[in-house]
Structure formats: structure tokens, C-alpha cells
KOLTORVO-733757 format. One record per residue: chain; residue in one letter; x, y, z of N, C-alpha, C in turn. Coordinates in pm, 1 decimal. Example, Ala and Ser with C-alpha at 12.3 -4.5 7.8 and 13.67 -1.06 7.14 Angstrom:
REC  nudo  seza        nx        ny        nz       cax       cay       caz        cx        cy        cz
REC     A     A    1319.0    -569.0     780.0    1230.0    -450.0     780.0    1320.0    -330.0     780.0
REC     A     S    1285.0    -225.0     708.0    1367.0    -106.0     714.0    1290.0       3.0     787.0
% end
This chain:
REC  nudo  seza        nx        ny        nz       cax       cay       caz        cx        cy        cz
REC     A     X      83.7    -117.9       0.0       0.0       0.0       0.0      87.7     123.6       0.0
REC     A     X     188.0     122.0      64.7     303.1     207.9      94.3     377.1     240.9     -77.9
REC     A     X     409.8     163.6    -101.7     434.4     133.5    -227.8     383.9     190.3    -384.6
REC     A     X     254.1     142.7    -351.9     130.6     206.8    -374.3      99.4     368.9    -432.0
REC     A     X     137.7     411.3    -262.0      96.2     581.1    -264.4     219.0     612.3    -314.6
REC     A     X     356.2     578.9    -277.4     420.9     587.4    -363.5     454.8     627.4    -518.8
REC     A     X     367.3     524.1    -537.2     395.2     529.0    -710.1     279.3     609.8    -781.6
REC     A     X     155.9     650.2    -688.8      79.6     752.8    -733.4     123.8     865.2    -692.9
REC     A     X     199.4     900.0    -625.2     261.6    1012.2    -555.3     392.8    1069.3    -662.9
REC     A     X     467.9     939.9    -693.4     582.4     958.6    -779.5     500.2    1027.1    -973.4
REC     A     X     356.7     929.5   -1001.5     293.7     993.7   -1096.4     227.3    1063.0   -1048.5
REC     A     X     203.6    1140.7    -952.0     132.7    1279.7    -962.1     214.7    1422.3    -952.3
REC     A     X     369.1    1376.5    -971.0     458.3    1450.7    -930.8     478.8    1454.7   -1077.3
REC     A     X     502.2    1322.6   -1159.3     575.5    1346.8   -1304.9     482.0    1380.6   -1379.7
REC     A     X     335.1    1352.2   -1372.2     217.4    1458.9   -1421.7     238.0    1566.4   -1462.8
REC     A     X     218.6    1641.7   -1329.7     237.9    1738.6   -1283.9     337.5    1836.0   -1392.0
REC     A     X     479.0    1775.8   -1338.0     588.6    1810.1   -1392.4     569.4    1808.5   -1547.3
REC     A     X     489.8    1729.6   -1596.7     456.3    1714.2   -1778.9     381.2    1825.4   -1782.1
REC     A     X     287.6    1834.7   -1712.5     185.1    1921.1   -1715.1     253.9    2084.0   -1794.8
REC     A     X     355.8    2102.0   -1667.5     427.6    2252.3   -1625.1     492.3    2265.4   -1759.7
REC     A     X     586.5    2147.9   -1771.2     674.8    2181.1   -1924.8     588.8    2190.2   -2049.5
REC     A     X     477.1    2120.4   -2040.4     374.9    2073.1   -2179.6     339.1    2243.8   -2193.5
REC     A     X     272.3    2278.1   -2068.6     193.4    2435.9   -2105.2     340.8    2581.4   -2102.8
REC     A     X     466.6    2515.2   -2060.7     611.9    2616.6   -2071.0     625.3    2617.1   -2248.3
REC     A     X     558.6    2456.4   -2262.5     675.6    2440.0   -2448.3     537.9    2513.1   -2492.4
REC     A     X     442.4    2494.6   -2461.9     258.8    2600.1   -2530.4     275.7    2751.6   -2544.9
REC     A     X     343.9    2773.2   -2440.0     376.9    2933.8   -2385.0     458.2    2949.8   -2519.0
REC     A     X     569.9    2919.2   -2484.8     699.6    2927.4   -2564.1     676.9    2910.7   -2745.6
REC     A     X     531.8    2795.6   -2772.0     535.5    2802.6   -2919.7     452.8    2893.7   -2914.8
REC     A     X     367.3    2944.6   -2865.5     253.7    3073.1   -2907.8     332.3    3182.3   -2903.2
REC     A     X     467.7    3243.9   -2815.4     511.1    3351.6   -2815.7     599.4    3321.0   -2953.3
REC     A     X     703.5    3240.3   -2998.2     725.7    3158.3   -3125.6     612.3    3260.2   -3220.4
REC     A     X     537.0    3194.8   -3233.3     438.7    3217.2   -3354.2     374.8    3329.1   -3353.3
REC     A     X     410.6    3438.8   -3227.4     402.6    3558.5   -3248.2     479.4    3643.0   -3269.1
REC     A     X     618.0    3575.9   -3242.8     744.2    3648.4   -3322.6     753.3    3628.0   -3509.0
REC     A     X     703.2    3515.2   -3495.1     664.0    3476.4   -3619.7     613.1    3557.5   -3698.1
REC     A     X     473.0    3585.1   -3671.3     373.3    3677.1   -3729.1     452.4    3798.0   -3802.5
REC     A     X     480.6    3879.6   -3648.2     537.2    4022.3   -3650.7     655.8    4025.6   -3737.3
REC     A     X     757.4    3921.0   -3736.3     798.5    3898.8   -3873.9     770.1    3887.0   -4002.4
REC     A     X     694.7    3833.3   -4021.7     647.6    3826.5   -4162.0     534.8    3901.5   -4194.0
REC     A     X     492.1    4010.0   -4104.7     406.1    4159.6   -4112.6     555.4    4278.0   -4203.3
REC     A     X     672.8    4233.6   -4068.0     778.3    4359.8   -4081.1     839.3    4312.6   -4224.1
REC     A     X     818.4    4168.1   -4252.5     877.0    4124.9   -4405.2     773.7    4168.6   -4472.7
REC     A     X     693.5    4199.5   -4521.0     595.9    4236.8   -4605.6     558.7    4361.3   -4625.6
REC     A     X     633.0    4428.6   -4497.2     629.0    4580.2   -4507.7     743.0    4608.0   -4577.5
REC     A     X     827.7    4550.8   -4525.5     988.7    4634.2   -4633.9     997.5    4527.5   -4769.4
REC     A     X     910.8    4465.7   -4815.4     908.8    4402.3   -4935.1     815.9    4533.1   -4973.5
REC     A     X     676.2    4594.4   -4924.1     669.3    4685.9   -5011.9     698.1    4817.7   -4991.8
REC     A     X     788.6    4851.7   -4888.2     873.2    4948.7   -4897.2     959.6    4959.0   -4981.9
REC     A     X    1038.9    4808.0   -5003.8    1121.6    4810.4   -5137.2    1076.5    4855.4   -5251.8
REC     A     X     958.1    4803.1   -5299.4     888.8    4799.0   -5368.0     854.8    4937.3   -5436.7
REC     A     X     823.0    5033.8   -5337.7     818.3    5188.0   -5369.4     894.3    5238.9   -5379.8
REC     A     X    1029.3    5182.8   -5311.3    1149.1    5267.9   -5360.2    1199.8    5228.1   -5448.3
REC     A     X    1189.5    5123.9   -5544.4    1253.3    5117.7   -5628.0    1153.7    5175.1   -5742.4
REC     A     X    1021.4    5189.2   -5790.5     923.3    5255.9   -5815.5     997.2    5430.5   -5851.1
REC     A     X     962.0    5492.7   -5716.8    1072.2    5603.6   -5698.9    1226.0    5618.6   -5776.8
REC     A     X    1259.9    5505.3   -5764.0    1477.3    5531.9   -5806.9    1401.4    5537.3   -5965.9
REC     A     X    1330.4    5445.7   -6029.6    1298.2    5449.0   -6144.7    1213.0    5548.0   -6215.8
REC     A     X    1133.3    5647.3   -6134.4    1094.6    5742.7   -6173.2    1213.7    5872.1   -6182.1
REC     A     X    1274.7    5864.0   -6024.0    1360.9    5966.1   -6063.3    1471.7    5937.3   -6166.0
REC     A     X    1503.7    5892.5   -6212.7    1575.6    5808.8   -6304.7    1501.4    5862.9   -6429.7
REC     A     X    1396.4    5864.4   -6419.8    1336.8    5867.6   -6600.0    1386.6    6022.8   -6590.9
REC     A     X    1325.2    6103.6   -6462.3    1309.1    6220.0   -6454.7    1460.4    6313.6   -6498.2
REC     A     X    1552.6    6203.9   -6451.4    1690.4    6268.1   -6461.5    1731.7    6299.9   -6658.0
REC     A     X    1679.1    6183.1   -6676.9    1722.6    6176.6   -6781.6    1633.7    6262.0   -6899.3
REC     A     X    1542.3    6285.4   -6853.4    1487.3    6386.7   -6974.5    1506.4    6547.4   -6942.2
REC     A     X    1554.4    6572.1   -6819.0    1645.2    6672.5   -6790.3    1758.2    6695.6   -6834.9
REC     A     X    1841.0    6600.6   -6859.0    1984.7    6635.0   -6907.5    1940.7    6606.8   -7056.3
REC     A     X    1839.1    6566.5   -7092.8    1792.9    6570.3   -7261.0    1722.0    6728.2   -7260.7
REC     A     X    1681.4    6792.9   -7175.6    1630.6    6929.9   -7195.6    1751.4    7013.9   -7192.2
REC     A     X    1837.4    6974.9   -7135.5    1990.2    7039.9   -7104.6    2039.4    7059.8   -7242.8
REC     A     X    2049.3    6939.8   -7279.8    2129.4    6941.5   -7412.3    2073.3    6974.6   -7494.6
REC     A     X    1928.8    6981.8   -7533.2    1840.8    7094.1   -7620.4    1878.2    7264.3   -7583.7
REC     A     X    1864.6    7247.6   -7458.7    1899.4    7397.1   -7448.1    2002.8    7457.5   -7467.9
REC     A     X    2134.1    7341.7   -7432.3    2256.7    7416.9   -7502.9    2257.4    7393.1   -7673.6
REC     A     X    2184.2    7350.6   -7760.0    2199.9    7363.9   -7890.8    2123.9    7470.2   -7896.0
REC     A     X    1997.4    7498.1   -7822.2    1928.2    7621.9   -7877.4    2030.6    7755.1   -7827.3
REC     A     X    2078.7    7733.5   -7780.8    2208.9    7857.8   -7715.0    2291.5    7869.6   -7825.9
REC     A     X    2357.0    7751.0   -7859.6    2452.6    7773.0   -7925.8    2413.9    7811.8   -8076.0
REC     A     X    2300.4    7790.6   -8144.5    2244.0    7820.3   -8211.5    2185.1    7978.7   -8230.0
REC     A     X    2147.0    7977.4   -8098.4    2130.1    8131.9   -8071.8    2258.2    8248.1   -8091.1
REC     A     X    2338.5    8201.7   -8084.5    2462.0    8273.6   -8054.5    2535.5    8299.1   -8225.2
REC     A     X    2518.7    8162.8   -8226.4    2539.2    8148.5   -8398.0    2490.8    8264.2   -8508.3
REC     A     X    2369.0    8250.8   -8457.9    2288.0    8372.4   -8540.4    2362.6    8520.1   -8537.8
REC     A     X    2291.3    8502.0   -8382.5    2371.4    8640.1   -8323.1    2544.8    8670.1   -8397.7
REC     A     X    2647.3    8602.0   -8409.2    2759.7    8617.8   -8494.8    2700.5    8622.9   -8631.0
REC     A     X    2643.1    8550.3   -8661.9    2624.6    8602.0   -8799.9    2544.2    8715.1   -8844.9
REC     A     X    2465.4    8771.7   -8787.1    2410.4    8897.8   -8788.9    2479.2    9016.2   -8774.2
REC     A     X    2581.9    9012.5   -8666.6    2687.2    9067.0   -8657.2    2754.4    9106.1   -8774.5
REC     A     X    2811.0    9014.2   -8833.0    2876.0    8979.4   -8965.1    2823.5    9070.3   -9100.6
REC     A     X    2714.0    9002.0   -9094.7    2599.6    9105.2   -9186.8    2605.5    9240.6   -9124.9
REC     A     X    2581.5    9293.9   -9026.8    2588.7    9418.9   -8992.7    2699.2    9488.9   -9035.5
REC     A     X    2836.6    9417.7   -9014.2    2949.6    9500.1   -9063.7    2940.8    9519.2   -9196.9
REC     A     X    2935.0    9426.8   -9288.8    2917.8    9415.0   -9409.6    2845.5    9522.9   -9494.5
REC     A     X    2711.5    9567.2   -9416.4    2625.9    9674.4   -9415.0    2680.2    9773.3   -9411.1
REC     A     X    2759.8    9758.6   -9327.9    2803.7    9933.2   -9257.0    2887.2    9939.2   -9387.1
REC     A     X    3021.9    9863.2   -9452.8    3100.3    9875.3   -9546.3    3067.3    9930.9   -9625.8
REC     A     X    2960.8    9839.9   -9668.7    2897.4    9920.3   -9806.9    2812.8   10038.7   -9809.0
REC     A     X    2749.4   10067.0   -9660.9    2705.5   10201.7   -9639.2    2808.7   10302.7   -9680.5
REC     A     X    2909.2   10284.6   -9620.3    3028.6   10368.2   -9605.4    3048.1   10424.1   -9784.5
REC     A     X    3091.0   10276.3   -9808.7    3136.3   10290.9  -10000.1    3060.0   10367.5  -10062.7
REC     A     X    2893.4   10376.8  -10000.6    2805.2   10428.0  -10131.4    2780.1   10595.9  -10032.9
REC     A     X    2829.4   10587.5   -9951.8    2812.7   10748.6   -9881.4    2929.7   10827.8   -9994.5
REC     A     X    3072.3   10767.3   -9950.8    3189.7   10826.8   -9999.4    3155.7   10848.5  -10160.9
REC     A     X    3089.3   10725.9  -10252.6    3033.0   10742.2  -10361.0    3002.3   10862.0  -10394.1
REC     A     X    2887.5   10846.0  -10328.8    2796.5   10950.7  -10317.9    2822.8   11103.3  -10320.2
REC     A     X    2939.4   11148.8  -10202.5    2986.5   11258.0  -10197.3    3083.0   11277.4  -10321.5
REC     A     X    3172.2   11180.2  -10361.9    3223.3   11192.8  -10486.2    3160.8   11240.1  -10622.9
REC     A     X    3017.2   11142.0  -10620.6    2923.3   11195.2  -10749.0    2908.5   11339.7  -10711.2
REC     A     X    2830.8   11374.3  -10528.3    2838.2   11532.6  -10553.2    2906.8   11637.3  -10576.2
REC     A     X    3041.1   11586.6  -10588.9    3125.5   11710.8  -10578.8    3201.0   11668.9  -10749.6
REC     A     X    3164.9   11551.6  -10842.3    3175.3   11554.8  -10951.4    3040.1   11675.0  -11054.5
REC     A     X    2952.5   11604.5  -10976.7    2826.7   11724.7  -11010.5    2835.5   11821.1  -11017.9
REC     A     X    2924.7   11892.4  -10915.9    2905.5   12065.5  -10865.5    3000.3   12101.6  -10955.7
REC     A     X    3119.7   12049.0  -10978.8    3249.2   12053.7  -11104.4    3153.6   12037.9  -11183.0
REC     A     X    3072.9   11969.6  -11277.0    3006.6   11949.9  -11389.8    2926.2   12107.0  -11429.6
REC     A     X    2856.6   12093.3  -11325.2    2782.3   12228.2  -11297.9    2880.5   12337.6  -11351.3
REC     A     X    2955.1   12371.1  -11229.0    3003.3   12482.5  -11277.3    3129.9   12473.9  -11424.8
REC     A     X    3164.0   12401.6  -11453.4    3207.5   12327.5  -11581.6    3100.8   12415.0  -11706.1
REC     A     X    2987.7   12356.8  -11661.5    2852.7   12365.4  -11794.6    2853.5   12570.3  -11722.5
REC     A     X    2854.4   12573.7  -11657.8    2811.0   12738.4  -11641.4    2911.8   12805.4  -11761.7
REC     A     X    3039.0   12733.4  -11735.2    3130.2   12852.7  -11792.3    3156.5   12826.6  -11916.2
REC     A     X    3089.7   12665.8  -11945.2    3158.9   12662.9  -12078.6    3016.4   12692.8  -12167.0
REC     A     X    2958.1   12760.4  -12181.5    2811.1   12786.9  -12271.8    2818.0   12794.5  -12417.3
REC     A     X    2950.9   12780.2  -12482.5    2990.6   12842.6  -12578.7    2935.1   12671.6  -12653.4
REC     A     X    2965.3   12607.5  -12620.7    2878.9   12470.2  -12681.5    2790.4   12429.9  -12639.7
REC     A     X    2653.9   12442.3  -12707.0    2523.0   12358.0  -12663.6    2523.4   12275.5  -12627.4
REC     A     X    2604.3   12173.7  -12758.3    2576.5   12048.8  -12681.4    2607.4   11986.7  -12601.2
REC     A     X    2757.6   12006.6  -12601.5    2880.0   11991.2  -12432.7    2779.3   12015.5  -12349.0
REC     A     X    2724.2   12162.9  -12366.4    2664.8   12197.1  -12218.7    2557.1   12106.1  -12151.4
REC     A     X    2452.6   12090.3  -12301.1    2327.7   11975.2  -12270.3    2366.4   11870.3  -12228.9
REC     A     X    2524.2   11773.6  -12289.1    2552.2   11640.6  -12209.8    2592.3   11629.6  -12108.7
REC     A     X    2656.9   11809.8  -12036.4    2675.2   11736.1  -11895.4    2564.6   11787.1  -11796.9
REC     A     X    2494.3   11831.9  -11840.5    2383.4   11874.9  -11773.4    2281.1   11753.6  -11746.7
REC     A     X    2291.5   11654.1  -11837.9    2246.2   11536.3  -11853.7    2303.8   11403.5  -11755.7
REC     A     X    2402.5   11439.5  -11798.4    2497.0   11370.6  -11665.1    2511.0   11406.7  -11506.9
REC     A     X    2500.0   11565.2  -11486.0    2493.3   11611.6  -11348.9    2339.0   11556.7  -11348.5
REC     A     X    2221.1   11575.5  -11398.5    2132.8   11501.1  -11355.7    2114.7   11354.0  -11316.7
REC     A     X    2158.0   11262.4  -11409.9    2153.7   11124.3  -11371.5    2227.4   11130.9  -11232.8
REC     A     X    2339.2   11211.8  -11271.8    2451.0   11235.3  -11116.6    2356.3   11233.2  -10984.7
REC     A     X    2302.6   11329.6  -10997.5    2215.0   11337.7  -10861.3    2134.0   11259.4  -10821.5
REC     A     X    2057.3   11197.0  -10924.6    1960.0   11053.3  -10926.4    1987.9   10983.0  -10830.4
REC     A     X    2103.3   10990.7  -10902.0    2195.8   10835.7  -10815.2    2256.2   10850.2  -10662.9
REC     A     X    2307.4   10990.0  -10647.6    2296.1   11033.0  -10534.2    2153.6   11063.5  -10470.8
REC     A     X    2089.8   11093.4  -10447.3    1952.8   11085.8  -10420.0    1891.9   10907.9  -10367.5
REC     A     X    1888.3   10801.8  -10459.0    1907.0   10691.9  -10437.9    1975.8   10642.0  -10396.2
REC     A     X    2089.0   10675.9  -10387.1    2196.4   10621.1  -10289.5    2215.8   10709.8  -10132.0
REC     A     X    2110.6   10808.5  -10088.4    2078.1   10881.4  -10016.7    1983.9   10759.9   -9927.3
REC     A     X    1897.9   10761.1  -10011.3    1770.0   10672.0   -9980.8    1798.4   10512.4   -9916.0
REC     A     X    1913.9   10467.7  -10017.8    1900.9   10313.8   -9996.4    2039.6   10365.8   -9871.5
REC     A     X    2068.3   10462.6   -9842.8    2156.4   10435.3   -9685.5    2078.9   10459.1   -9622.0
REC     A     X    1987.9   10539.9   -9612.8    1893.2   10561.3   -9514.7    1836.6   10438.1   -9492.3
REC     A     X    1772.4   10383.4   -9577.3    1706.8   10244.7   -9563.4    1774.2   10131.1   -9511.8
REC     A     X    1931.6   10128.0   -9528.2    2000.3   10056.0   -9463.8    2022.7   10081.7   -9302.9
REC     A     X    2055.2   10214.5   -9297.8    2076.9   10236.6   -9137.1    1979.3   10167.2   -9100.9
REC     A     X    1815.5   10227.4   -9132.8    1693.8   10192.8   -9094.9    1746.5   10021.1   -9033.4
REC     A     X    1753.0    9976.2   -9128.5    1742.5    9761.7   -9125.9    1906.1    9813.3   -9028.1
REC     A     X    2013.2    9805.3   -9039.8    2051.4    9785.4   -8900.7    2046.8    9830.2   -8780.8
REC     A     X    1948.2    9955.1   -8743.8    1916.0    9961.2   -8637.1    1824.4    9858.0   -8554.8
REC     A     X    1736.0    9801.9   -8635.3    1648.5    9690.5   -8645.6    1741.9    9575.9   -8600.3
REC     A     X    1827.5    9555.2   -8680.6    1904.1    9417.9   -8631.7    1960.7    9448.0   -8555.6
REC     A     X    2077.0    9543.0   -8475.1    2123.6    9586.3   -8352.6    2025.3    9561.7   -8265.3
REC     A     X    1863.9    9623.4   -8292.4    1803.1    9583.0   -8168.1    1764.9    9459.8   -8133.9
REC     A     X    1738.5    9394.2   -8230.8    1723.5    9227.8   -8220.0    1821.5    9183.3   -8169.3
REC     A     X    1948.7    9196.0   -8207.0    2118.3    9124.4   -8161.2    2036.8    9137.3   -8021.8
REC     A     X    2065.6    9267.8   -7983.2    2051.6    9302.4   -7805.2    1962.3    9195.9   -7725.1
REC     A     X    1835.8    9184.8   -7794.8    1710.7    9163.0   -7734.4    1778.5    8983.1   -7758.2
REC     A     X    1862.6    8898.8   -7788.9    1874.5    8798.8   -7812.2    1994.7    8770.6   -7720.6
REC     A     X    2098.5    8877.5   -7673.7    2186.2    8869.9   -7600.0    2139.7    8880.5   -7422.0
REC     A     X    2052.4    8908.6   -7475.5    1955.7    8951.8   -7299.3    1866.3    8882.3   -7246.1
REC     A     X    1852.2    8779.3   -7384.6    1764.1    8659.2   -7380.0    1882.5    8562.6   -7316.8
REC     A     X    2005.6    8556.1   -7370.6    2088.8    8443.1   -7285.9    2132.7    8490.4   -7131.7
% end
């Protein structure tokens, strides 16, 4: 009988003892499987955190690149711009040259004229001498007159393009 209580005593002890570890290893897998969880919540968050940032690197990425493609449009439209601008330049001098040539012309025809003129005053003694250069101081003046006109008309057009040059230099 001794014996007995014993050996129900010895299994109500190792029960027991199963009992304690059975509901320690229960404890232990439920906290387990809640580390678990919260893991594979925090994995699923930075899978789509990744997810947006790489979204992002690839947008800014597109973004970069059609910027340095607006870049390089803009330096051809510069350099293009500038281009002009020298060559307008160019033309302007060119202008002025020949302004110059047909001024000096010009004063040359008048002061061939005024010699013609007074030429035809003194020489009256021939009609017709007199009528051909009288004919000639006229065309003379024509041409001075028109060549009056077409400098004027030239200054006119490069003041025009001077102001454009400007307005294109102020643009860069």
C-alpha cells in the first residue's frame, strides 16, 4: 500500500511536472508564432517598402534623364542662338562697309556734279557739251539721291538688327 501511494505520488509529481513543461513548451510556441507573425508583417512591409522605392529610383531616373535631354536641347538652342547672333553681326558690318562705299560714292558723285555744274556754267559756248553734262549732273544726282535713300534704308534695317542682336543677347 506504501508502495502504492508511492507510485501515485511519484505519478502525480511526473504529471504534474509534464503538465508545467507541456503548457512552458505552449507558452513558448505561441510567443514563437508571435514572433513569427510580426515577422512576416515587418517582411511584407519592407518588401513593399522596397517595392516603392525602387518605383521612386525608377521614376527619378526617367526624370533625370529627360532633364539632361532638356539640357542638351537647351545648349543647342544657345549655341544656335549665338550662332545667329555672330552672324548677324557679320551682316551688320558688311552693311556698314557698303554704307560707307556708297556714302563716300555719293559725296564723290556730288562734288563731280558741282564741277560738272560749274564746268557747264562757264563753258556755254557749246550747246551740246553743255546739254551732255547737264544730262549727266542730272543722272549724277539721281543716283545720289538713291543712294541717299538706300543708306537711309540701310541704317533703318541695321538699327532693327542691332536691336534684335541686343534683345537675343539679354535673352541668354
Amino acid at each position: 500500500s506504501n508502495s502504492n501511494s508511492n507510485n501515485n505520488s511519484s505519478r502525480k509529481t511526473s504529471d504534474s511536472l509534464l503538465t508545467a513543461e507541456l503548457n512552458e513548451a505552449n507558452a513558448r510556441i505561441s510567443h514563437l508564432e508571435s514572433l513569427h507573425s510580426s515577422l512576416h508583417q515587418r517582411h511584407a512591409h519592407l518588401e513593399q517598402t522596397h517595392s516603392s522605392l525602387l518605383s521612386d529610383h525608377q521614376h527619378l531616373k526617367s526624370n533625370l534623364t529627360n532633364l539632361q535631354l532638356e539640357l542638351r536641347m537647351s545648349r543647342m538652342e544657345t549655341e544656335h542662338a549665338l550662332r545667329d547672333v555672330r552672324d548677324r553681326e557679320a551682316s551688320l558690318r558688311e552693311m556698314q562697309l557698303e554704307i560707307d562705299l556708297v556714302t563716300a560714292s555719293a559725296a564723290e558723285a556730288n562734288r563731280r556734279a558741282a564741277e560738272g555744274m560749274e564746268v557747264a556754267r562757264v563753258a556755254r559756248t557749246d550747246k551740246e557739251y553743255v546739254d551732255g553734262l547737264e544730262a549727266k549732273v542730272t543722272a549724277l544726282q539721281e543716283w545720289a539721291l538713291a543712294s541717299t535713300e538706300s543708306k537711309r534704308l540701310t541704317v533703318e534695317r541695321c538699327r532693327e538688327l542691332e536691336g534684335r542682336v541686343k534683345e537675343l543677347e539679354g535673352e541668354r
